[in-house]
C-alpha positions as CSV (number, residue, x, y, z in Angstrom):
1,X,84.8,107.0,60.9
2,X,87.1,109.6,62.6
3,X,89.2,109.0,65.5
4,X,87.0,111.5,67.0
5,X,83.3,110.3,66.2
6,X,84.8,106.5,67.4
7,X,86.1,107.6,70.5
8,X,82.9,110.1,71.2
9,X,80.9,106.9,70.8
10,X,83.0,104.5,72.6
11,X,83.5,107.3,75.8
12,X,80.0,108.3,75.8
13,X,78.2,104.3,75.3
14,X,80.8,103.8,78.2
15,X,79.7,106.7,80.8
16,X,75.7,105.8,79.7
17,X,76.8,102.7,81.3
18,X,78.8,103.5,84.5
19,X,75.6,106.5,85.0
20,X,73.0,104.0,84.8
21,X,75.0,101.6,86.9
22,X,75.0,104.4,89.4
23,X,71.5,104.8,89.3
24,X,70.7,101.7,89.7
25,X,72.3,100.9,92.5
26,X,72.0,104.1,94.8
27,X,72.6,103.6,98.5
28,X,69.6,103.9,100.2
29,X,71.6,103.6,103.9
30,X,75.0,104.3,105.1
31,X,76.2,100.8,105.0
32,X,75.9,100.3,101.3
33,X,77.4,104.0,101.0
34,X,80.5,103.0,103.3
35,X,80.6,99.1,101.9
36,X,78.0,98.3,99.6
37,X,76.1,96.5,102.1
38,X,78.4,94.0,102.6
39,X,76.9,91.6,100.0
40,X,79.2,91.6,97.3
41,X,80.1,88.8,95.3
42,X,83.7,87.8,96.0
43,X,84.6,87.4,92.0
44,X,82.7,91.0,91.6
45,X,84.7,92.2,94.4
46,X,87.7,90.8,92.6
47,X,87.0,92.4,89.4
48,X,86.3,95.9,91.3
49,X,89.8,95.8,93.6
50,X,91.3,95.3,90.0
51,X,89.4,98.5,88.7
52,X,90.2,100.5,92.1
53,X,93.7,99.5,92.3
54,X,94.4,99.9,88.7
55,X,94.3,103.9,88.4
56,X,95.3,106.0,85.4
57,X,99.1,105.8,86.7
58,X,99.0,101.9,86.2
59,X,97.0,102.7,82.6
60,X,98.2,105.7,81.1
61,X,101.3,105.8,83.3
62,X,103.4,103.3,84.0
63,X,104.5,101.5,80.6
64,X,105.3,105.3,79.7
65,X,107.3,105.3,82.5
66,X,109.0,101.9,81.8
67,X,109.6,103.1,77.7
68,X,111.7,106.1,79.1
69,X,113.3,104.9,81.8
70,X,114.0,101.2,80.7
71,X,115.1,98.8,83.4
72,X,114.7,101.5,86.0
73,X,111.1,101.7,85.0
74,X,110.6,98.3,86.9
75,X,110.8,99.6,90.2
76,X,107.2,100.6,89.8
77,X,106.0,97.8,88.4
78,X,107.6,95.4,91.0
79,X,106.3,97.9,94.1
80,X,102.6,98.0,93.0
81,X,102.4,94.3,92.2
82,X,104.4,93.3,95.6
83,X,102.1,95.7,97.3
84,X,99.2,94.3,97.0
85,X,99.9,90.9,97.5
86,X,101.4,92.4,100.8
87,X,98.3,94.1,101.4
88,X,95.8,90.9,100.3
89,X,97.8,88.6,102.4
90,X,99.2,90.4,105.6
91,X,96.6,93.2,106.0
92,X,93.1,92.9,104.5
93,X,91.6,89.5,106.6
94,X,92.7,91.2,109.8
95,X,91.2,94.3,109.1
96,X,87.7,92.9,107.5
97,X,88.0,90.7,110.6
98,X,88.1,93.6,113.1
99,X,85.0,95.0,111.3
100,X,85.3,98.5,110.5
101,X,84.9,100.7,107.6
102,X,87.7,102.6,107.5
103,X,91.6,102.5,108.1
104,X,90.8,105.7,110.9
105,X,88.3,103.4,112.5
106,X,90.9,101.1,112.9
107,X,93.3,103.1,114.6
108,X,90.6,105.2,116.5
109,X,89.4,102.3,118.2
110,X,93.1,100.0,118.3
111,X,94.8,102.9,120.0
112,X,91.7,104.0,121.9
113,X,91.6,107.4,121.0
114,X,89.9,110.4,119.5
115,X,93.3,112.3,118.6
116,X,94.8,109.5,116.8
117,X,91.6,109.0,114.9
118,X,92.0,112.2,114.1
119,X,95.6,112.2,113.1
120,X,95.1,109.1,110.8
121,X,92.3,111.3,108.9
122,X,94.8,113.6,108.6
123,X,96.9,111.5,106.7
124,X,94.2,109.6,104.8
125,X,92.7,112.7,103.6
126,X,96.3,114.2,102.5
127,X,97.4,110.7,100.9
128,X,94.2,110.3,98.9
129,X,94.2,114.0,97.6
130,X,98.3,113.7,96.3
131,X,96.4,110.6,94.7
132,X,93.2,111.9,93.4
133,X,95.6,114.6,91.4
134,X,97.2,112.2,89.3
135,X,94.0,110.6,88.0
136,X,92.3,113.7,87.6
137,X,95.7,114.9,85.7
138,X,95.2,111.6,83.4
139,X,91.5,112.3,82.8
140,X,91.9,115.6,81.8
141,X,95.2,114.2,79.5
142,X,92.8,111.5,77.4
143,X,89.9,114.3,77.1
144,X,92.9,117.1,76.0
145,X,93.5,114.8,73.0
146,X,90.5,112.6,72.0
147,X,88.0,115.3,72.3
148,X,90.5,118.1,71.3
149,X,89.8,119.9,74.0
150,X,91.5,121.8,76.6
151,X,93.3,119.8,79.6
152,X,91.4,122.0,81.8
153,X,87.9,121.8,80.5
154,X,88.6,117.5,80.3
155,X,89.2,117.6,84.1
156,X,85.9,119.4,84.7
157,X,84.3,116.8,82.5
158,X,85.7,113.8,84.3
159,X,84.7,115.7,87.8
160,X,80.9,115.6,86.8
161,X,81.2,112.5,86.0
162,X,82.9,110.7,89.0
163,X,80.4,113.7,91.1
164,X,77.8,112.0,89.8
165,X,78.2,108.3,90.6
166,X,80.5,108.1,93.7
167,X,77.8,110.8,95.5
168,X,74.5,109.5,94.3
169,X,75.9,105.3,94.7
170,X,78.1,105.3,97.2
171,X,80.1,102.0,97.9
172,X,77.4,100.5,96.4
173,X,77.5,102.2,93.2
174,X,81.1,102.6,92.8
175,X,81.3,99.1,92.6
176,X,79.0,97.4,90.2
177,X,80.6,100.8,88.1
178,X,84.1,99.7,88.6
179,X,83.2,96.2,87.5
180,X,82.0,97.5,84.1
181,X,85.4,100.2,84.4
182,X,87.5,97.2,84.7
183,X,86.4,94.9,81.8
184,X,86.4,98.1,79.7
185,X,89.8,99.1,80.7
186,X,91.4,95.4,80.8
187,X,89.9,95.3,77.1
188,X,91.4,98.4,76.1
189,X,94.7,97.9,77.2
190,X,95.1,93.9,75.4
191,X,93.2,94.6,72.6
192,X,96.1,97.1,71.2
193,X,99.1,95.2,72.7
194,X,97.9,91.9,70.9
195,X,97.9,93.5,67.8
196,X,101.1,95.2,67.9
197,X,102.9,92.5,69.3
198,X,101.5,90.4,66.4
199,X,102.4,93.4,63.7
200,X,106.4,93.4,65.4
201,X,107.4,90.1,66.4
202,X,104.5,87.6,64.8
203,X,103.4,86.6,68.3
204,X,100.0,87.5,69.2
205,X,101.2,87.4,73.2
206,X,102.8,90.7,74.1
207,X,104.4,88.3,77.8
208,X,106.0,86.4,74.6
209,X,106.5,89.1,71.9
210,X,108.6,91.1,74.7
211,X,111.4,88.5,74.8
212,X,110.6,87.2,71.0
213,X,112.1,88.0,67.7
214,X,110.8,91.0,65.3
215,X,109.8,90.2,61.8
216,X,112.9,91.6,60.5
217,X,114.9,89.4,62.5
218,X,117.1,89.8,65.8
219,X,115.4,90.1,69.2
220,X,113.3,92.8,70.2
221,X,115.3,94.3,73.4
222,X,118.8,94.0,71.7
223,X,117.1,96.3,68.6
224,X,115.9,98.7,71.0
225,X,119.2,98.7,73.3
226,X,121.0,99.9,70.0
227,X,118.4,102.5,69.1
228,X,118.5,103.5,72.2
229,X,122.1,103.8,72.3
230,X,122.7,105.3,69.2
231,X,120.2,108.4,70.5
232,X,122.6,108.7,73.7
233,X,120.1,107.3,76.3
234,X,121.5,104.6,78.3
235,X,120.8,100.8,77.1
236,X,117.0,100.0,77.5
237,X,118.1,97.1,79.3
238,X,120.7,98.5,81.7
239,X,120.0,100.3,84.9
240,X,120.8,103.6,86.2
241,X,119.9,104.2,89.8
242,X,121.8,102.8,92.0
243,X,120.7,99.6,94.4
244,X,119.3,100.8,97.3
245,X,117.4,103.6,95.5
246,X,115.8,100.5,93.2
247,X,115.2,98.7,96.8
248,X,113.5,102.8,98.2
249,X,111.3,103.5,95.9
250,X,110.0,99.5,95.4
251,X,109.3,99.2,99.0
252,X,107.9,102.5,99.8
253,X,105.5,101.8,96.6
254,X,104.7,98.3,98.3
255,X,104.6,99.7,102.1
256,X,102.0,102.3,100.6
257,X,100.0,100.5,98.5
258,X,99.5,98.0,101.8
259,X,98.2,101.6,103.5
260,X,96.1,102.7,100.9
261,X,92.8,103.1,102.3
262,X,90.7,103.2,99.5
263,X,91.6,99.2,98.4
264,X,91.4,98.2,102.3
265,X,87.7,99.3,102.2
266,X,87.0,96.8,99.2
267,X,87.6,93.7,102.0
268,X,84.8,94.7,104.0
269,X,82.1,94.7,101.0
270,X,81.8,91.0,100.8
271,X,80.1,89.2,103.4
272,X,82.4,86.6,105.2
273,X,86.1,87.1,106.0
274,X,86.6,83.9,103.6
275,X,85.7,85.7,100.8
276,X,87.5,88.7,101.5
277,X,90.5,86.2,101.3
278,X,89.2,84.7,97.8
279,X,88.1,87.8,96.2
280,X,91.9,89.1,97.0
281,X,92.7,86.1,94.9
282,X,90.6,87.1,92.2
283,X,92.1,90.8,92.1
284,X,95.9,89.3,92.1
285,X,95.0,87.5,88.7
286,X,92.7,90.5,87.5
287,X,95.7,92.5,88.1
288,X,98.4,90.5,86.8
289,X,96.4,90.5,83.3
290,X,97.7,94.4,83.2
291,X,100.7,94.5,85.1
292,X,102.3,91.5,83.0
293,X,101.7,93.3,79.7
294,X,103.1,96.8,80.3
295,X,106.9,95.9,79.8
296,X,105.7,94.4,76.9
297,X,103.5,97.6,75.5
298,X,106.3,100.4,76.7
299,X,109.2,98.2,74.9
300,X,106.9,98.0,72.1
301,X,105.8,101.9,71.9
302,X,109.6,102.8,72.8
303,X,110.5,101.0,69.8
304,X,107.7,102.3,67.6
305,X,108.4,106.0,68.5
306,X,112.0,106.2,68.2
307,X,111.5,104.6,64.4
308,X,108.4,107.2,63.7
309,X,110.5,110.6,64.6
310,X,114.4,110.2,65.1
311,X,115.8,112.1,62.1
312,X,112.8,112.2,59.9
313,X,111.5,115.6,58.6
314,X,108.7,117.3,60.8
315,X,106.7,118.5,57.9
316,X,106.4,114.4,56.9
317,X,105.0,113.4,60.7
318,X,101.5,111.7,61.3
319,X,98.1,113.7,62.2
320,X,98.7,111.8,65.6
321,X,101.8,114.1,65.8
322,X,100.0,118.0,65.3
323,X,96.9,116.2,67.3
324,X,99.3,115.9,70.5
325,X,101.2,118.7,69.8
326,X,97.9,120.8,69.4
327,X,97.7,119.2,73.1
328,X,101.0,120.3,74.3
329,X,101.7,116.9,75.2
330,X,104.9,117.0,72.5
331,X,106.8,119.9,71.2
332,X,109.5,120.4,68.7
333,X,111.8,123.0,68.5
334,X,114.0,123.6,65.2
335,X,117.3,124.3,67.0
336,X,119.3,123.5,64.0
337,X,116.7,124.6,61.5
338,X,117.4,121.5,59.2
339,X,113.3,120.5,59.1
340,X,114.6,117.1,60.8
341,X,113.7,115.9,64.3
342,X,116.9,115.3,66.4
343,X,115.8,113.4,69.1
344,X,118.9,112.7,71.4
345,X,119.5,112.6,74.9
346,X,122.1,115.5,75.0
347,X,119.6,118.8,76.3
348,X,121.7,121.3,74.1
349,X,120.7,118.9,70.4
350,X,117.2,117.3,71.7
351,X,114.7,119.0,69.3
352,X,112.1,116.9,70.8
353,X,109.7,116.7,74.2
354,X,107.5,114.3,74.7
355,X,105.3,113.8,77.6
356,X,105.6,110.3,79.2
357,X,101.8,110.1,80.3
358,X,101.3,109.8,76.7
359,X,103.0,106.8,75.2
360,X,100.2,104.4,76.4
361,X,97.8,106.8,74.7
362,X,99.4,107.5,71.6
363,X,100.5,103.5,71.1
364,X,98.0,102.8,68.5
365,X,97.9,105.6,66.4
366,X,102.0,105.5,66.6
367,X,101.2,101.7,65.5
368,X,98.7,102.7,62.7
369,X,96.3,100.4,64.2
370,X,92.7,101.0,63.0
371,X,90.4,104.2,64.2
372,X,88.0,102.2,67.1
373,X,91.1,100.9,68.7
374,X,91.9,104.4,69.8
375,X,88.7,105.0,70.7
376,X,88.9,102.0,72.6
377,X,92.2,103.2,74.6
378,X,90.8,106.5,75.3
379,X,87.6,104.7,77.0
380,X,89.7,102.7,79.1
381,X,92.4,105.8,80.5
382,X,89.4,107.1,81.2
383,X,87.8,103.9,82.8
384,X,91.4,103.0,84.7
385,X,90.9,106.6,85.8
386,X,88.3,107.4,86.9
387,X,87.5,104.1,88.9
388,X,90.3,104.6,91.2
389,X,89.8,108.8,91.4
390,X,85.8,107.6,92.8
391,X,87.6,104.8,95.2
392,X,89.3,107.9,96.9
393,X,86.8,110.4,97.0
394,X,84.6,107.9,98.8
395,X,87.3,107.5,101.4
396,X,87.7,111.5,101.7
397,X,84.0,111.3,102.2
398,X,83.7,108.9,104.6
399,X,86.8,110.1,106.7
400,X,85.1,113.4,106.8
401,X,81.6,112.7,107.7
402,X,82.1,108.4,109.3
403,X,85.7,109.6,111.3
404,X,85.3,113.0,112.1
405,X,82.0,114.1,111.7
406,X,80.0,110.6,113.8
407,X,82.8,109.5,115.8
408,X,84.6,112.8,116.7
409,X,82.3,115.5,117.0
410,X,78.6,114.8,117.1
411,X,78.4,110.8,117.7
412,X,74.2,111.7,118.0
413,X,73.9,112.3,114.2
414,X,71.1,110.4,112.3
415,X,71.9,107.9,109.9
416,X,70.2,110.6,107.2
417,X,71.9,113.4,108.3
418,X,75.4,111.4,108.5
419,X,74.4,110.1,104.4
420,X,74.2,113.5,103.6
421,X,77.1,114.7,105.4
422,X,79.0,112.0,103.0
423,X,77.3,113.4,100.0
424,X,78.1,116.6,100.9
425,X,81.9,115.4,101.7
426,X,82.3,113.7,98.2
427,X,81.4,116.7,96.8
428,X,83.3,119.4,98.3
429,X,86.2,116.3,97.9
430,X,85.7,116.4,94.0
431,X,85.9,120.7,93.4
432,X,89.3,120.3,95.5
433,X,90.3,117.0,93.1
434,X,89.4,118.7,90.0
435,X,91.8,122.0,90.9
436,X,94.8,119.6,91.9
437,X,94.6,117.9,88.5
438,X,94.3,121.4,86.9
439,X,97.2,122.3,88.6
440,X,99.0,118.8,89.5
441,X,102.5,118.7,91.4
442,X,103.8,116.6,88.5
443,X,103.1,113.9,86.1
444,X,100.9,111.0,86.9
445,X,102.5,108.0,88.0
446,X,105.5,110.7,90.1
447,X,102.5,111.7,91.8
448,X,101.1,108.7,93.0
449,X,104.8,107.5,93.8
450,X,104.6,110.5,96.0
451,X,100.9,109.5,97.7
452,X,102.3,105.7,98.2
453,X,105.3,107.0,100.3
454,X,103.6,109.1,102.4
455,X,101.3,106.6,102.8
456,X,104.4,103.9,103.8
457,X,105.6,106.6,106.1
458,X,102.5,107.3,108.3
459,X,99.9,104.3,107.9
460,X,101.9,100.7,107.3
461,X,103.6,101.1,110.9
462,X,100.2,101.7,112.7
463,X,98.4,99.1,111.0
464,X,101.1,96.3,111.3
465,X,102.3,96.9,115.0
466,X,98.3,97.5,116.1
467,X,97.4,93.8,114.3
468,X,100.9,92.1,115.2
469,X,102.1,94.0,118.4
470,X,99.9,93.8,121.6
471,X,102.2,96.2,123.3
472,X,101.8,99.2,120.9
473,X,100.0,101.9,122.1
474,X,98.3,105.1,121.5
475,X,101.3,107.4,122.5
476,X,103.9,105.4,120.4
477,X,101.6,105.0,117.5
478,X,100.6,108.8,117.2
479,X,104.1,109.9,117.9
480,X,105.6,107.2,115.1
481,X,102.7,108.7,112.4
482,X,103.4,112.3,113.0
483,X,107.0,112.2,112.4
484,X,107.2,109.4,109.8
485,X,105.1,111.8,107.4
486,X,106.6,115.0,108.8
487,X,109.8,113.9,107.5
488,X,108.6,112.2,104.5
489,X,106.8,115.3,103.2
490,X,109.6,117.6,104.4
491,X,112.6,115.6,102.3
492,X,109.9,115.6,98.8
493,X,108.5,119.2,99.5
494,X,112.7,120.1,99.8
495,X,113.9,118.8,96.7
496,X,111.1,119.0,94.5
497,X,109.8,122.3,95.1
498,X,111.9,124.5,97.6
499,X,115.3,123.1,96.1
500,X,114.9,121.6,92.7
501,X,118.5,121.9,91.6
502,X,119.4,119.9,94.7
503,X,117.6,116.7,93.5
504,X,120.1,114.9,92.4
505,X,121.8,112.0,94.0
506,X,124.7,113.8,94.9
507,X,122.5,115.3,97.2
508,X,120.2,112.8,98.7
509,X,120.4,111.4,102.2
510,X,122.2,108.0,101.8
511,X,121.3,108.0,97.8
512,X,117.4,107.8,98.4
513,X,115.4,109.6,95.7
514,X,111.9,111.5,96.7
515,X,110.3,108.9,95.7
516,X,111.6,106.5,97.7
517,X,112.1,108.5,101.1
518,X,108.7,106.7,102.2
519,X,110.8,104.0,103.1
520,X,113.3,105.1,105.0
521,X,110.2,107.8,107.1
522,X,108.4,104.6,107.5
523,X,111.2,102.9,109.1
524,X,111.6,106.1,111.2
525,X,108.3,105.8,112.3
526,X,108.1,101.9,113.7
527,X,111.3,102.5,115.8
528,X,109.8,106.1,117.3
529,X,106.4,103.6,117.9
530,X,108.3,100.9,119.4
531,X,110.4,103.0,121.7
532,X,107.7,105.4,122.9
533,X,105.2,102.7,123.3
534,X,108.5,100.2,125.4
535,X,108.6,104.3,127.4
536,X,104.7,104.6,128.6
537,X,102.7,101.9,130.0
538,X,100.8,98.9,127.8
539,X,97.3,99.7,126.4
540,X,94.2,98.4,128.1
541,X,93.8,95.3,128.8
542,X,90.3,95.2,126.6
543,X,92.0,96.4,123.5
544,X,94.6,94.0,124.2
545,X,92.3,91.0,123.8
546,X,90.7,92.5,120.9
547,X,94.1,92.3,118.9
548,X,94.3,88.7,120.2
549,X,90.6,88.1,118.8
550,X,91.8,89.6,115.5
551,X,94.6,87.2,115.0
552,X,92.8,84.1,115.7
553,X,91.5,82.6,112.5
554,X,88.0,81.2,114.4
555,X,84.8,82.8,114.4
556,X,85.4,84.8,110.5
557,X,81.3,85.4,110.6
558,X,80.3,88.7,109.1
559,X,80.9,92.4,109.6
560,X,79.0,94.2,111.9
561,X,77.8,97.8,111.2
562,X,78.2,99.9,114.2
């Protein structure tokens, strides 16, 4: 069968799934729209984290990243693994503990006050939609290619899709869903990195194959140092960026991943605050499944490519090469008109662009691997995708109609009429997530970089002070928010759109890339919290011995709905 008749029947038995998932386990009340009822089992929960937090930049994204950028492609993989262990450890008992539903919940009631329940919307809502673009951006990149049509039309496609489950399920649905999304996406993403690392180094591990000899003899990375070299590029194995620009963008990708609200919600759908602990657990190894395997795949697909097009005639390439041009995911332009690809780092000689969201995808047709193992990859972008792009949209919906809509404007509202509210919320939430992946504000995984430091720069410093500092209050905390993403969205918004000949490290403050400023806005923002909050008095005594109650391990009994 056709790569296109496999991958029709692996993506559509894989949506029949997710769809009657979702219709099976509609929430009926707001609790198991918000957290699924509470009832989840912990190794569930674990498997659904894994899902949520592995999005189409961890997927599609990230070993692309790694196969251009080499050793500098680490920083990404380092900041999302550290994150959420930072997260699952520092954050998420203290939270599920507390017993709310949402991060805005949180700060509404920790700094006692409407207007910085309101400003922490704010940011959720302008975090998760940077985020939401990417995966809709990768969803509409595996339906461009697979089902040869436009990267437009596949975004609308994926919209239904995630419209349908996240509004009709909820919390609920969303995660029985994401556990089917994550063994479909964890399956899709070994199945062809066993059998490539088998087919180049004779080691069915890819952990192994990585550091292991190829069949021809010689080790893997010092092969693709030289071909690497010989194109131009700097050694795969040597970095570029300078240190503290490695140390930036690694801890503003951890700082943001720990204020990520749509994985902070999964704590609260399991019933005790010991499983919220074990189910963490679970994620951490779910994850590491992926995470360990990407430098693996991208050295592997760096490797394959380079072998595939450097200096070999374009009227000789693969189908997979027309199918992806056909996509405008790679182009080739004759500069020379010799009929050979020169694919070089030098800008004036490079004949070649490829798109880096696509190495992932195009892996096992670059590999010659058989038809269903595309197929296979496609249904898991999608799955990766998607599961994460429903995550956020059920945080946009309940920060609109739980935050703003029951706790800031009309606290009367029925339980119905609040339901619908977040039905109505998704789906306004998934028109406005389908137009920014249309027109995205760059490619996947720079995106989400993006959403993860403006996350570090407004959230982290309001969630860590209000758990670990008594003496933070509401004036400090909304003053620290406000100009930790002011300034981190000013410094990105500068060089990446108002002065893009700027961004280059010439120019940045102190060396720090875009997408690392979240660290150094988040930094700005605990000192302005600490030294408004030291400037105005304490906060109330009541809230005061709530954070005390937080801290204390006794009593973890189970989350109230309120």
């Amino acid at each position: 069968m056709s790569v296109q008749i496999w991958t029709l029947l692996i993506v559509g038995l894989s949506f029949a799934l997710y769809i009657g998932i979702a219709i099976w386990s509609r929430a009926s009340s707001t609790k198991e729209f918000y957290v699924a009822g509470g009832g989840v089992n912990p190794l569930m929960n674990g498997m659904a984290t894994a899902a949520d937090w592995m999005s189409a930049a961890s997927f599609i994204s990230m070993a692309g990243l790694i196969s251009f950028m080499g050793y500098d492609g680490s920083v990404y993989l380092m900041g999302w693994t550290g994150g959420y262990v930072l997260l699952a450890l520092l954050l998420a008992p203290y939270l599920r503990k507390f017993g709310k539903f949402t991060v805005p919940d949180f700060i509404g009631e920790r700094y006692y006050s409407q207007t910085a329940r309101i400003v922490a919307v704010v940011c959720a809502l302008f975090v998760s939609f940077t985020y939401v673009a990417g995966q809709m951006r990768g969803v509409g990149i595996v339906f461009s290619r697979f089902l040869e049509v436009d990267i437009s039309l596949g975004v609308i496609i994926g919209m239904c899709i995630v419209f349908f489950y996240a509004v009709l399920g909820g919390m609920k649905g969303i995660t029985y869903t994401q556990v089917a999304q994550y063994v479909v996406l964890i399956f899709a993403y070994m199945v062809p990195a066993i059998f490539i690392s088998f087919l180049m180094t004779g080691n069915p591990i890819p952990q192994l194959g990585l550091g292991g000899t190829t069949t021809d003899g010689g080790y893997l990375l010092d092969k693709l140092d030289g071909l690497n070299q010989e194109l131009g590029f700097a050694a795969y194995t040597s970095g570029t960026k300078s240190m503290i620009d490695v140390f930036a963008i690694t801890a503003a990708l951890m700082l943001g991943t720990a204020g990520l609200p749509h994985v902070i919600v999964r704590f609260f759908t399991v019933p005790k605050v010991k499983d919220a602990r074990s189910s963490a657990g679970w994620a951490l190894l779910f994850i590491a499944i992926l995470y360990t395997t990407a430098p693996a795949v991208a050295a592997f697909v760096r490797t394959n490519l380079i072998e595939t097009v450097s200096n070999q005639p374009y009227s000789q390439m693969p189908e997979w090469f027309s199918k992806w041009e056909e996509a405008k995911l790679i182009a080739f332009d004759d500069k020379n008109k010799d009929g050979l690809i020169q694919y070089v780092k030098d800008p004036a000689v490079n004949e070649l662009t490829v798109d880096k969201d696509i190495m992932v995808l195009a892996n096992p047709e670059i590999s010659k691997l058989p038809n269903w193992v595309i197929g296979l990859v496609a249904a898991g972008g999608l799955a990766a995708a998607l599961s994460t792009a429903a995550g956020l949209l059920l945080v946009i919906s309940s920060a609109i109609s739980h935050d703003l809509l029951k706790n800031a404007i009309n606290p009367n509202i029925s339980e119905k009429g609040e339901l619908r509210a977040a039905r109505i919320a998704a789906a306004a939430a998934v028109v406005m997530a389908g137009y920014l992946g249309v027109n995205p504000p760059g490619f996947v995984a720079e995106v989400v970089a993006f959403a993860f430091g403006l996350a570090a720069a407004s959230f982290f410093p309001a969630i860590i002070l209000g758990i670990f500092d008594k003496r933070t209050n509401m004036p400090g905390a909304m003053a620290g928010m406000i100009t930790g993403i002011v300034f981190t969205a000013a410094y990105i918004i500068y060089f990446k759109f108002i002065n893009k000949a700027a961004n280059t490290p010439d120019h940045w403050f102190m060396g720090i890339s875009p997408e690392g400023i979240g660290t150094l806005g988040m930094v700005i923002n605990a000192v302005v919290t600490l030294v408004v909050s030291r400037m105005t008095p304490a906060p109330p005594l009541k809230v005061q011995e709530m954070i005390e109650s937080i801290r204390v391990p006794r009593g973890a009994g189970k989350a109230h709905a309120h």
